[in-house]
GUVO-169482 format. One line per 2 residues: their letters; for each residue x, y, z of N, C-alpha, C. Coordinates in steps of 0.05 Angstrom, whole numbers, plus 5000, padded with zeros to 4 digits. Last residue first. Example, Ala and Ser with C-alpha at 12.3 -4.5 7.8 and 13.67 -1.06 7.14 Angstrom:
// GUVO-169482
sa = 5257/4955/5142/5273/4979/5143/5258/5001/5157; 5264/4886/5156/5246/4910/5156/5264/4934/5156
END
This chain:
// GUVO-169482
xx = 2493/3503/7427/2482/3537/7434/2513/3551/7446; 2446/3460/7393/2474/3475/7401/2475/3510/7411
xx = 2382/3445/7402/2404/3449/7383/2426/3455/7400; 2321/3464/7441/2342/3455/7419/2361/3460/7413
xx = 2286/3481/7495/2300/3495/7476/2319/3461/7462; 2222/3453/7489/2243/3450/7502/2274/3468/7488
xx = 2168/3498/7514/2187/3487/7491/2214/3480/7507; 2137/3493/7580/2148/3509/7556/2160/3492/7533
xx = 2088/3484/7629/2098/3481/7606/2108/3495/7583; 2093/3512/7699/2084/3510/7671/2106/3493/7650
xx = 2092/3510/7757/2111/3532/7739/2101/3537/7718; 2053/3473/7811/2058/3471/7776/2067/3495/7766
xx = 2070/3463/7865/2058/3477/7843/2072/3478/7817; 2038/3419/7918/2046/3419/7892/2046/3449/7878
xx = 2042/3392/7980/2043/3422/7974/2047/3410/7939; 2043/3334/8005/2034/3364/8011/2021/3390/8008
xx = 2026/3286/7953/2042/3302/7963/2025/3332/7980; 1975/3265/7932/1991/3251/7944/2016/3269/7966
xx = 1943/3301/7901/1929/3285/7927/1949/3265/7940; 1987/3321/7869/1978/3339/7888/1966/3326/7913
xx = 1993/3266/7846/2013/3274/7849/1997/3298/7874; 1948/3265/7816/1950/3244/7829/1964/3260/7846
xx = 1948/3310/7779/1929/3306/7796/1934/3285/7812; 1998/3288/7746/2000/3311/7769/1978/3317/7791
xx = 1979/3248/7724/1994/3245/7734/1993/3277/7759; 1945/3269/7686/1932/3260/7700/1953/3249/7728
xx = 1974/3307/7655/1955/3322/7668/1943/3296/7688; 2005/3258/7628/2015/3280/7651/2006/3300/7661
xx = 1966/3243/7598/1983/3226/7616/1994/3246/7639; 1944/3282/7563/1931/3266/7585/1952/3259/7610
xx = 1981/3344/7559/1982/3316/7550/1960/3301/7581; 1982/3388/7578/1964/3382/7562/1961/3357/7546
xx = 2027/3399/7603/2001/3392/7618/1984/3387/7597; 2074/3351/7584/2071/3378/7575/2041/3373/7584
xx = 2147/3327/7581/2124/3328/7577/2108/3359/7579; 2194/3316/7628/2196/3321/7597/2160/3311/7595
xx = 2207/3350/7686/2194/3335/7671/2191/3330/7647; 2235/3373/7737/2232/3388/7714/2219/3357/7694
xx = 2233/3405/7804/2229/3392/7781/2213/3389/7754; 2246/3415/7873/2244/3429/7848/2245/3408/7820
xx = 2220/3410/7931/2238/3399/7906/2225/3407/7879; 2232/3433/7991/2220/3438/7975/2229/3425/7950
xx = 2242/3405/8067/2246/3418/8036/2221/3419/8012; 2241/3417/8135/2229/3416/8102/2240/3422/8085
xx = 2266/3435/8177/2268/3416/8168/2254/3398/8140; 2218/3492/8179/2239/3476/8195/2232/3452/8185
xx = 2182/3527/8149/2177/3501/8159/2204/3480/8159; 2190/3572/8129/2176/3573/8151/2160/3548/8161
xx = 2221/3553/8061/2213/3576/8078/2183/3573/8093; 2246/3493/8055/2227/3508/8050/2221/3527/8072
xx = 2307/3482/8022/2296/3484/8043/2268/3502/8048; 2308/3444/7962/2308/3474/7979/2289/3473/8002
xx = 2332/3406/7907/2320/3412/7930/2328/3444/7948; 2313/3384/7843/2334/3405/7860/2313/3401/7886
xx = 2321/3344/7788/2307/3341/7806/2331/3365/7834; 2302/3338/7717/2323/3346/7735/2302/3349/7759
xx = 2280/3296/7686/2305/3311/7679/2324/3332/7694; 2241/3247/7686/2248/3263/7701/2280/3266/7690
xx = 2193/3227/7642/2222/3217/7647/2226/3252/7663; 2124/3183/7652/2140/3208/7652/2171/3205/7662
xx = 2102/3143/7653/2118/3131/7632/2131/3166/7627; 2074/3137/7702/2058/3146/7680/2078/3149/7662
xx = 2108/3109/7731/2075/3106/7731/2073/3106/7707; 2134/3169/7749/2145/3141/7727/2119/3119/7719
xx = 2102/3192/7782/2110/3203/7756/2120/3178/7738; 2107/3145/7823/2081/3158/7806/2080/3167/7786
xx = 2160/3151/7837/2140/3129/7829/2119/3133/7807; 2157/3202/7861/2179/3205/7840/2168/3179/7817
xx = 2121/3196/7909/2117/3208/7888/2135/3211/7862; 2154/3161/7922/2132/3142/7928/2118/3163/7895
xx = 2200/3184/7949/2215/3164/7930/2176/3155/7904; 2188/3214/7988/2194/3223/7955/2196/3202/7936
xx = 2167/3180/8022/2141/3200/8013/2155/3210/7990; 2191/3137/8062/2189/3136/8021/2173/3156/8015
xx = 2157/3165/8120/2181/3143/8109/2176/3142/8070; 2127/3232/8125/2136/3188/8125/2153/3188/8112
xx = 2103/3279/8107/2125/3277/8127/2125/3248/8141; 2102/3293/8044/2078/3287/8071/2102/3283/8087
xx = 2132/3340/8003/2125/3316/8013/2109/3309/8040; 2117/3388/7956/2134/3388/7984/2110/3352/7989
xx = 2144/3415/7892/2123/3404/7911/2133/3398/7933; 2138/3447/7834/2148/3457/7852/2130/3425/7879
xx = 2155/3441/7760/2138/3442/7787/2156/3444/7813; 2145/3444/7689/2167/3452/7713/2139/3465/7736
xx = 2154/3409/7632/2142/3419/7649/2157/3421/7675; 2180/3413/7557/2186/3403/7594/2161/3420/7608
xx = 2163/3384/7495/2163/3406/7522/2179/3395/7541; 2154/3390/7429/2172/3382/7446/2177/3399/7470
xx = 2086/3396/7410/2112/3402/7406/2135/3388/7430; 2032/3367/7407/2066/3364/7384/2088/3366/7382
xx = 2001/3396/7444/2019/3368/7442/2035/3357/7426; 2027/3466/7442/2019/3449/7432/2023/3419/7437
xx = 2013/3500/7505/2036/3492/7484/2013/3470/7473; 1997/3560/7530/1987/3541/7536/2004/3526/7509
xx = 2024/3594/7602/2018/3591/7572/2010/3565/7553; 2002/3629/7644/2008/3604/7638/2001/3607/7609
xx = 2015/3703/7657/2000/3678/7653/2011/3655/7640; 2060/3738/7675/2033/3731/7688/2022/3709/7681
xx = 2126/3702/7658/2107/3721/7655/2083/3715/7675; 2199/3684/7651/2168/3680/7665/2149/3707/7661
xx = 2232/3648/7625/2226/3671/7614/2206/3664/7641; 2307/3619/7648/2281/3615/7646/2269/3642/7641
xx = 2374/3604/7621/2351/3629/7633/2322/3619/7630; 2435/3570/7635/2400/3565/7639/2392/3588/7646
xx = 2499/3575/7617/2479/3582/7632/2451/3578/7617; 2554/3546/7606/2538/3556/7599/2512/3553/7631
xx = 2620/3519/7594/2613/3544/7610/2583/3549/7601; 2666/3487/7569/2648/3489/7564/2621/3490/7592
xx = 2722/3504/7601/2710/3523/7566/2681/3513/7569; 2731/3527/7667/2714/3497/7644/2713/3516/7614
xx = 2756/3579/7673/2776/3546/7682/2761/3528/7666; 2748/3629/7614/2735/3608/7645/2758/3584/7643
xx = 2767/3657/7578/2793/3657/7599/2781/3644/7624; 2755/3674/7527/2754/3647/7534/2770/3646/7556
xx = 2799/3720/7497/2787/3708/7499/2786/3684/7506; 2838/3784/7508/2838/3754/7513/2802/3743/7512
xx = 2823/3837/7491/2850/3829/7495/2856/3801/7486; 2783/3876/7459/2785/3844/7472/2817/3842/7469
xx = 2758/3943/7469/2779/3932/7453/2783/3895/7470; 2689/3974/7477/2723/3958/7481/2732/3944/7475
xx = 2642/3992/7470/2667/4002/7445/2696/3999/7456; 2597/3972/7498/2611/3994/7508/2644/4005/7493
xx = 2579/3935/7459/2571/3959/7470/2583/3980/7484; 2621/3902/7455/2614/3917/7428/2601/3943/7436
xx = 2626/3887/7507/2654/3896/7496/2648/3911/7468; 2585/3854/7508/2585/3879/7519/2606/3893/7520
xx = 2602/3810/7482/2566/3826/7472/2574/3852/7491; 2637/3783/7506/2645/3796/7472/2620/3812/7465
xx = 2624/3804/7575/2629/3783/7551/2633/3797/7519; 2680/3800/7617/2655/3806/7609/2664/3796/7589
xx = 2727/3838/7659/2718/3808/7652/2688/3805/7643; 2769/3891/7650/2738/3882/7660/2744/3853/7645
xx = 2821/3944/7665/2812/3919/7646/2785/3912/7659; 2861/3984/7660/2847/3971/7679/2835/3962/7659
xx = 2915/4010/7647/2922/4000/7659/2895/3982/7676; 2879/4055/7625/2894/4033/7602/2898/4022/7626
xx = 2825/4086/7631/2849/4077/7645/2859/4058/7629; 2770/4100/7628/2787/4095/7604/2820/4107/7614
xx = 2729/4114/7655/2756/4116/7662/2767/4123/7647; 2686/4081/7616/2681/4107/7632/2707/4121/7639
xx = 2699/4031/7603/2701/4053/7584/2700/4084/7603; 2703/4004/7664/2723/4010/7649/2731/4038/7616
xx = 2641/4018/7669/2668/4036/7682/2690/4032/7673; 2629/3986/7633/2620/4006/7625/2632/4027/7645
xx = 2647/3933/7656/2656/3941/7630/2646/3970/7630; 2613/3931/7701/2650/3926/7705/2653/3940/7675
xx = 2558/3917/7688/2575/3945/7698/2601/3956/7700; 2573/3865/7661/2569/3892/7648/2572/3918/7654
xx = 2580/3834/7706/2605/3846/7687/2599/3862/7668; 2565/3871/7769/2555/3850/7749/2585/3863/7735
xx = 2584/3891/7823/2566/3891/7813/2550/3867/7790; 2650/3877/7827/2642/3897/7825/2605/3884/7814
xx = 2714/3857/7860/2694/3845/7850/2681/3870/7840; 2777/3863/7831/2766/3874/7845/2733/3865/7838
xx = 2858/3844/7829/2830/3845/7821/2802/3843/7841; 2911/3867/7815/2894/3871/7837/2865/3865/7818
xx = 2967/3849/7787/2948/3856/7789/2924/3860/7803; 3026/3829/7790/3021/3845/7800/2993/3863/7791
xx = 3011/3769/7736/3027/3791/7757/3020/3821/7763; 2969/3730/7727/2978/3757/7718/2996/3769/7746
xx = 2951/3681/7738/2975/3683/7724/2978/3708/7719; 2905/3680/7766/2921/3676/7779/2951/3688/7761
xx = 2873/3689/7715/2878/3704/7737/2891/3706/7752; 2865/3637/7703/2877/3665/7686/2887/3680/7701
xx = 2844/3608/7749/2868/3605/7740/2884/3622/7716; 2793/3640/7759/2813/3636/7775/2839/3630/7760
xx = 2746/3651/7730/2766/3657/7710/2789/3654/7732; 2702/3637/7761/2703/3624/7734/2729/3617/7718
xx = 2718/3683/7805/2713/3652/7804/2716/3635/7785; 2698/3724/7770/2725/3721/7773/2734/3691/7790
xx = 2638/3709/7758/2665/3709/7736/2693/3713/7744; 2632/3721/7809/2625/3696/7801/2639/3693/7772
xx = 2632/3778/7819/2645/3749/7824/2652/3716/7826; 2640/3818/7772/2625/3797/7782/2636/3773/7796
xx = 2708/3856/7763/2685/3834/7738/2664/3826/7777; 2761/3889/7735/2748/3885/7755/2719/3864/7739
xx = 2838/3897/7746/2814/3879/7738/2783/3875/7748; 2894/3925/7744/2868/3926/7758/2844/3913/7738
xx = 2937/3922/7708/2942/3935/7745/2916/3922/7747; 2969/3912/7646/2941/3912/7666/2950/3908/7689
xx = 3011/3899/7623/3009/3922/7636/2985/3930/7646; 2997/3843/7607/3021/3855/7629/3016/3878/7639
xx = 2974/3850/7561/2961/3843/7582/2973/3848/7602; 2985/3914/7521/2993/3890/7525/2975/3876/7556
xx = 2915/3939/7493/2946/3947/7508/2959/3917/7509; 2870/3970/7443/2891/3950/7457/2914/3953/7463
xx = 2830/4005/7498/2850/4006/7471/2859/3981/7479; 2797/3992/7547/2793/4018/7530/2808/4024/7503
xx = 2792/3918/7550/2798/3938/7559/2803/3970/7529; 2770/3854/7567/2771/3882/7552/2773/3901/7567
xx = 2775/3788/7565/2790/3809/7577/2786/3831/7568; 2715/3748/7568/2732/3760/7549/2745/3785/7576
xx = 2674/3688/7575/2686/3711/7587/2710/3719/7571; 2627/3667/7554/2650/3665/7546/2663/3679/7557
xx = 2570/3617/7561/2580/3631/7574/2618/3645/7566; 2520/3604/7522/2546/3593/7528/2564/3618/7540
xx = 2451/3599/7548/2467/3619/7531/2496/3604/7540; 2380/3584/7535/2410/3573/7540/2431/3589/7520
xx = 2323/3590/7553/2342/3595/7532/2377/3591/7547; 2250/3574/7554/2278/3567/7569/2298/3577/7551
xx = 2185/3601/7572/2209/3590/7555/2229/3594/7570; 2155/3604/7622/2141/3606/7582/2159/3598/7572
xx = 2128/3594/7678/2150/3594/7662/2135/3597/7624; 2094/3649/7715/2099/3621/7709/2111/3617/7683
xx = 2083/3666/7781/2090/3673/7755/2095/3650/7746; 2078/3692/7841/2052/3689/7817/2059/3684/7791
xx = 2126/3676/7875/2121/3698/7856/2085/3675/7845; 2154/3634/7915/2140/3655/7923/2122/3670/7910
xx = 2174/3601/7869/2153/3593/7888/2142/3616/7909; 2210/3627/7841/2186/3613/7831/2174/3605/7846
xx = 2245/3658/7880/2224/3670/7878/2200/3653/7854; 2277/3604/7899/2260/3617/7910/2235/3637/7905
xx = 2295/3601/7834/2292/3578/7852/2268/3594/7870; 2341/3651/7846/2305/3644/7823/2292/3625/7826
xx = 2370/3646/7882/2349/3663/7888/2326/3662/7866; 2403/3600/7876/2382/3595/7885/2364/3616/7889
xx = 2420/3568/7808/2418/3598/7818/2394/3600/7836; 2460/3517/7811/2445/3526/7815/2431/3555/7822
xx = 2527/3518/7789/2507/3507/7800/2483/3519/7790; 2577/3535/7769/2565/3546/7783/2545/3536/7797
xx = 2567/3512/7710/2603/3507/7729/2592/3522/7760; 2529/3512/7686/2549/3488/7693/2571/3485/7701
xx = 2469/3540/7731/2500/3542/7703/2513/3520/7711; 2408/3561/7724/2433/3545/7731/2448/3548/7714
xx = 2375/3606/7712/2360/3593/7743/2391/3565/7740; 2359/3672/7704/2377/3649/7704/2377/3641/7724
xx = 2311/3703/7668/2315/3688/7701/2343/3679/7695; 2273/3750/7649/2286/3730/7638/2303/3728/7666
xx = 2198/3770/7648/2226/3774/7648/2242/3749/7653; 2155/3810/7610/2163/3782/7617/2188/3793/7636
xx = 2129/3860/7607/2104/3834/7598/2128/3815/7604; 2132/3906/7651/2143/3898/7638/2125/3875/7640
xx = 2098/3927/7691/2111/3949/7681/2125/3936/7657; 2055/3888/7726/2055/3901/7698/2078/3921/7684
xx = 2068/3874/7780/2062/3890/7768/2053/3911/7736; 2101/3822/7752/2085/3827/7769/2059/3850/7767
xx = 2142/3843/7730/2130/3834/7715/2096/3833/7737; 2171/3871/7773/2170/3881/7742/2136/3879/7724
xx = 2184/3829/7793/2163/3846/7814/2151/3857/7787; 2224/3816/7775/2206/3790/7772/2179/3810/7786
xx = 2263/3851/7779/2256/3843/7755/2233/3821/7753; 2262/3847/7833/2263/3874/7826/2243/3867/7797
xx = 2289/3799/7839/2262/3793/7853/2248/3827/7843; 2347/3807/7825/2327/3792/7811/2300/3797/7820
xx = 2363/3880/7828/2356/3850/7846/2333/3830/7821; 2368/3921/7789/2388/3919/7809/2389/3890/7808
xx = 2349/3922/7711/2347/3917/7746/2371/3907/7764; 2338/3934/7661/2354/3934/7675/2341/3927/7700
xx = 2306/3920/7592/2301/3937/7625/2317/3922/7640; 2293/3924/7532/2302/3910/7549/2308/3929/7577
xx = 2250/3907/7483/2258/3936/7500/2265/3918/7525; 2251/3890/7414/2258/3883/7438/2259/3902/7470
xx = 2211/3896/7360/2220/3915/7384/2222/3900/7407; 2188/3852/7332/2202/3868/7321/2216/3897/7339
xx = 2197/3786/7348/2190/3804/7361/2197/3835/7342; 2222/3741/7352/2196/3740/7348/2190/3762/7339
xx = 2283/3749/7343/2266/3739/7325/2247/3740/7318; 2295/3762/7397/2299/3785/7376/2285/3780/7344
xx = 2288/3738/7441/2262/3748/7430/2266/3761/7402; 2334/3696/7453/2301/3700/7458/2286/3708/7447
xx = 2379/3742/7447/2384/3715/7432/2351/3702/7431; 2357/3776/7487/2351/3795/7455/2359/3765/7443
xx = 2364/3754/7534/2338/3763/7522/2336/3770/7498; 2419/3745/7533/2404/3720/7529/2369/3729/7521
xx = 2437/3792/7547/2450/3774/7520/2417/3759/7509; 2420/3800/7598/2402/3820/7574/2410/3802/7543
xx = 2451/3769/7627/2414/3769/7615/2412/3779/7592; 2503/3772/7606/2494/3770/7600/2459/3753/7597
xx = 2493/3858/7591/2503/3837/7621/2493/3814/7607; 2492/3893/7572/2516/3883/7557/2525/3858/7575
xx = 2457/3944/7607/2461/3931/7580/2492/3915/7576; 2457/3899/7668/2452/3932/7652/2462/3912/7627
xx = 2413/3857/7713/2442/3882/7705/2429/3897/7691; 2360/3814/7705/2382/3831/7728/2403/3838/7714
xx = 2303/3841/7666/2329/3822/7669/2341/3831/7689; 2242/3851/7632/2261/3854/7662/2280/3827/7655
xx = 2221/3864/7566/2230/3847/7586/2254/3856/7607; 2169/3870/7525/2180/3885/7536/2199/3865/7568
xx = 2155/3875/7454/2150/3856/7488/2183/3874/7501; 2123/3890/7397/2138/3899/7414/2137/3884/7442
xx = 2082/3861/7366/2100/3868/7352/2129/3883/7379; 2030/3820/7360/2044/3837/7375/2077/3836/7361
xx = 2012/3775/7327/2002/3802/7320/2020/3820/7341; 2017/3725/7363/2032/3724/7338/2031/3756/7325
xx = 1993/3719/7414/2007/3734/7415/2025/3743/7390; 1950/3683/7422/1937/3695/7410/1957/3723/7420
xx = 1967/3628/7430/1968/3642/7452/1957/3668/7449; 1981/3603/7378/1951/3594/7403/1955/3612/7424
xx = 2022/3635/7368/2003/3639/7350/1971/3631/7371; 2067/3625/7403/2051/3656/7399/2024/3647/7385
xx = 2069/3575/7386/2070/3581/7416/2050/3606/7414; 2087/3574/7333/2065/3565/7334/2060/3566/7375
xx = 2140/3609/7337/2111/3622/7328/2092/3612/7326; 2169/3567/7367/2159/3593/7375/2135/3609/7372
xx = 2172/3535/7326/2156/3525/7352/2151/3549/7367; 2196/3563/7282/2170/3554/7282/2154/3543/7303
xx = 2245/3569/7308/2224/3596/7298/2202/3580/7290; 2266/3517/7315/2266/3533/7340/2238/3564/7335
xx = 2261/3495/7270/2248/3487/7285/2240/3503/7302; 2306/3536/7246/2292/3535/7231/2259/3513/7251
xx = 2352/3507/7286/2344/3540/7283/2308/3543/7277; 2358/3457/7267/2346/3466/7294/2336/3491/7297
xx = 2377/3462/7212/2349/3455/7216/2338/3461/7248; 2417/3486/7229/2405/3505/7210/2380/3486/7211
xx = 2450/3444/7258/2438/3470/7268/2418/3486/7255; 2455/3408/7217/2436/3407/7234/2425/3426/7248
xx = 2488/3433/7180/2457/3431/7169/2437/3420/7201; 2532/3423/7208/2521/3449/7194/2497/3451/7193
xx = 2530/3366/7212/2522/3389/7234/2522/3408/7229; 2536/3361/7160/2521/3347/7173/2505/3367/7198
xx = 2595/3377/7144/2559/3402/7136/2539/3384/7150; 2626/3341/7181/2627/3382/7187/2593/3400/7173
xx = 2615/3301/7167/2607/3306/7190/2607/3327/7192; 2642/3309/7109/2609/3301/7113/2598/3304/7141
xx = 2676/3347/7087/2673/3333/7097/2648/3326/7107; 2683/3351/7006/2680/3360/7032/2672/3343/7058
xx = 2677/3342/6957/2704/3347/6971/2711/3352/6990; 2620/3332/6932/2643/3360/6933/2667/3362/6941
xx = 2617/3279/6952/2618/3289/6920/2630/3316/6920; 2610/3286/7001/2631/3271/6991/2635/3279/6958
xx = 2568/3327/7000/2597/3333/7016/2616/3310/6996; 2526/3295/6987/2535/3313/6973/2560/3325/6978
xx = 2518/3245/7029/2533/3249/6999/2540/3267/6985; 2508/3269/7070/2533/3270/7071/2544/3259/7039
xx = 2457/3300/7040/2470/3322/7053/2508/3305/7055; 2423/3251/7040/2437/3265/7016/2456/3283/7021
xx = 2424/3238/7092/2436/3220/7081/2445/3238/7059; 2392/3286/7110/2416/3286/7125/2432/3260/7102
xx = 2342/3278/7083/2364/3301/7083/2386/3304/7084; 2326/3233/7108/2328/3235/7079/2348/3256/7073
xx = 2322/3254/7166/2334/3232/7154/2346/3238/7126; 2276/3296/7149/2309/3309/7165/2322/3279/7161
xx = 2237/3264/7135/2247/3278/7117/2274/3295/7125; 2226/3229/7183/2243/3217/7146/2254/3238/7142
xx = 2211/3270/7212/2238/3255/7228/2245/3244/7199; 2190/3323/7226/2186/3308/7193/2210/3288/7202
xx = 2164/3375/7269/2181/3357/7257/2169/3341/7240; 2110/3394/7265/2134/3421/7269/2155/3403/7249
xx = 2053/3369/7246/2074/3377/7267/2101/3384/7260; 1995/3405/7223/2016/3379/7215/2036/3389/7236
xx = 1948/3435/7209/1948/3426/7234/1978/3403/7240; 1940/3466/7174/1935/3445/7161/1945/3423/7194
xx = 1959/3515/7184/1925/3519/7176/1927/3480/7177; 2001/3516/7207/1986/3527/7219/1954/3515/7221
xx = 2033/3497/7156/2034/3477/7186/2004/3485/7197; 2031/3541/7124/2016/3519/7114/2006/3493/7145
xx = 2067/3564/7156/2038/3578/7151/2023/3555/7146; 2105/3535/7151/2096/3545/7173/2071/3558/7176
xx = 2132/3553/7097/2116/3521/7112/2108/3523/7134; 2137/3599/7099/2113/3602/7074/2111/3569/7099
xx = 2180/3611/7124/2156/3624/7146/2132/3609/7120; 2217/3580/7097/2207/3565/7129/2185/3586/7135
xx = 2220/3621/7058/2214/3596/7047/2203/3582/7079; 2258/3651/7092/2229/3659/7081/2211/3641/7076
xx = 2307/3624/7112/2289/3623/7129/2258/3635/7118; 2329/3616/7045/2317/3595/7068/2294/3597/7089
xx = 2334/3668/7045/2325/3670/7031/2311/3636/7034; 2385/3667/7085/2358/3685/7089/2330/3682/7072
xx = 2413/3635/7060/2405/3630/7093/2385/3633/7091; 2432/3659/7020/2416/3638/7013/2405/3629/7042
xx = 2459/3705/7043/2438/3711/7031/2413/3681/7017; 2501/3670/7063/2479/3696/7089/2457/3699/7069
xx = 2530/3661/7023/2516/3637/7043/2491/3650/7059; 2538/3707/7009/2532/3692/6985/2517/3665/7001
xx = 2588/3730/7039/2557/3740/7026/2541/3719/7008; 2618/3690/7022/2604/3701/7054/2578/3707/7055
xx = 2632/3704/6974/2612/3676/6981/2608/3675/7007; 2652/3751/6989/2636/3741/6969/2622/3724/6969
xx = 2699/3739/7020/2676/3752/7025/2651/3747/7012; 2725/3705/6985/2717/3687/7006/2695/3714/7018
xx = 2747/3755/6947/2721/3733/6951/2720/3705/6956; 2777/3775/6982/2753/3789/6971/2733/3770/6966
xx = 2814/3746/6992/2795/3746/7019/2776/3760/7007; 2841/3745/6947/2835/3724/6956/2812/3726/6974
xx = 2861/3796/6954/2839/3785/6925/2828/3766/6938; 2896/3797/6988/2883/3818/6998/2855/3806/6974
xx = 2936/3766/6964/2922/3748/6995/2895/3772/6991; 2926/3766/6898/2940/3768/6917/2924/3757/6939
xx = 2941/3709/6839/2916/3725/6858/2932/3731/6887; 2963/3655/6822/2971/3687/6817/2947/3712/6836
xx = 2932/3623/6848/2962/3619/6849/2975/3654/6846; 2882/3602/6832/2884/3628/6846/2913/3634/6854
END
């Protein structure tokens, strides 16, 4: 390709751009024909040899091409997690007697380009052939949503890893009638955009969520003579910046809502941790019910007798039963001074003996118990 210009060159590296997207696609068809067969023939999601077997030929074939074997390794692993991820889904829908619906409708807190709404359409945009995504002021707004019927789910963020814990969804799982269906994990990227590209210097005014301007302290710090201003969420921040369309003002948001609202990225990646992500939980009216095959967590709520070892006694119990605890939160429980509430998350799934029989223990032992539900455990890289 020596003689070939740069502008030829990238033609086709396009080419075989195109050329990967279309064998992808033409992959994931082939995964809806084994998935059908899964269905009828009752066989489980995973094949641990046959992703083995895979993976060994996969780093020989790299070596034989010239390529590096850890780089398509994890290539290929994502593309098998993917490819898991849509079949545990649709075998979710399918016993749930939701595989025939074609439109779902989901409450999130912000506006378009915030990122809930990211994380709802990353969620559903697969299952689903009409995503309709709905705004809300207050989380407890979006969870009422659902409540009420006006919307069939809505999407939570309940922790992040630089942030903690999100305690108002915390709270309304134990106030609300609702119960968990899926988990999705979105990587958090914060981007500088603004209405054209300008230089960063001549940004005056910044405005974002404050919890992204938190995130983004030490960028931030480094700009001279800039005033930055909390505002709402960072999607709203972005959609006044287009609104204005002040060169001299900028928003902190993400590369999903910089497309939507047709602004230009200055800077990307500007959190103090790069690796920045957030936990959304889905909740709806009813408990959903998962396959024992598939790979779950279950998520409860319970309050302790008031003695000596009463957590330690129930945390016991669960182990008992050869259940592995994955995360354990506490909260002060509303209208009982000096109580808490502990929040926890369980790898398993009520429909497993062991851990349906465990939790009945567990309720006659503890206070207060409530069971959230069992969902898929999300997979892969994200």
């Amino acid at each position: 390709m020596a003689d070939k210009s740069l502008k030829e060159i990238r033609k086709i590296i396009d080419n075989l751009d195109d050329t990967i997207i279309k064998a992808l696609a033409d992959r994931q068809s082939i995964v809806q024909d084994v998935l059908r067969d899964k269905l009828e023939s009752s066989k489980g999601i995973r094949d641990s040899e046959r992703e083995d077997a895979m993976m060994e030929s996969i780093r020989k074939k790299a070596v034989n091409a010239g390529m590096d074997p850890y780089f398509l390794e994890q290539l290929f692993k994502e593309v098998i997690n993917h490819s898991v991820r849509y079949q545990t889904q649709a075998l979710v829908d399918h016993q749930n007697e939701k595989s025939e619906e074609e439109t779902i409708r989901v409450a999130y807190q912000g506006t378009d380009g915030a990122f809930s709404h990211q994380a709802a359409m990353k969620h559903f945009e697969q299952r689903y052939t009409n995503v309709e995504c709905i705004g809300y002021t207050r989380f407890d707004q979006a969870a009422e949503a659902v409540e009420n019927e006006d919307v069939d789910v809505a999407i939570l963020p309940i922790e992040n890893t630089t942030a903690g814990s999100i305690n108002d969804t915390y709270d309304l799982l134990n106030e609300k009638k609702l119960f968990i269906s899926g988990e999705e994990v979105l990587r958090i990227i914060h981007c500088l955009m603004a209405p054209k590209k300008v230089k960063i210097d001549n940004i005056r005014r910044v405005l974002s969520h404050p919890q992204a301007i938190a995130q983004c302290s030490r960028f931030l710090a480094g700009l001279s003579r800039c005033h930055v201003e909390s505002y709402f969420d960072t999607a709203m921040a972005a959609r006044k910046v287009r609104n204005d369309g002040d060169l001299s003002q900028a928003a902190i948001g993400s590369a999903y809502a910089a497309d939507i609202y047709d602004l230009k990225i200055l800077k990307r990646d500007l959190a103090n941790q790069k690796e920045n992500f957030t936990r959304f939980v889905v909740v709806e009216r009813e408990e959903v019910k998962c396959d024992p095959q598939l790979s779950c967590k279950t998520s409860l709520i319970f309050a302790t007798v008031d003695e000596k070892g009463a957590l330690l006694s129930c945390l016991n119990l669960l182990g008992d039963h050869g259940i592995n605890m994955t995360k354990l939160e506490s909260r002060p429980r509303p209208h009982h001074p000096w109580q808490s509430l502990f929040y926890l998350d369980v790898e398993g799934n009520t429909q497993e003996m062991r851990v349906a029989d465990a939790l009945e223990k567990l309720k006659k032992k503890a206070q207060y118990v409530k069971v959230l539900g069992s969902y898929p455990v999300r997979e892969g890289k994200w």
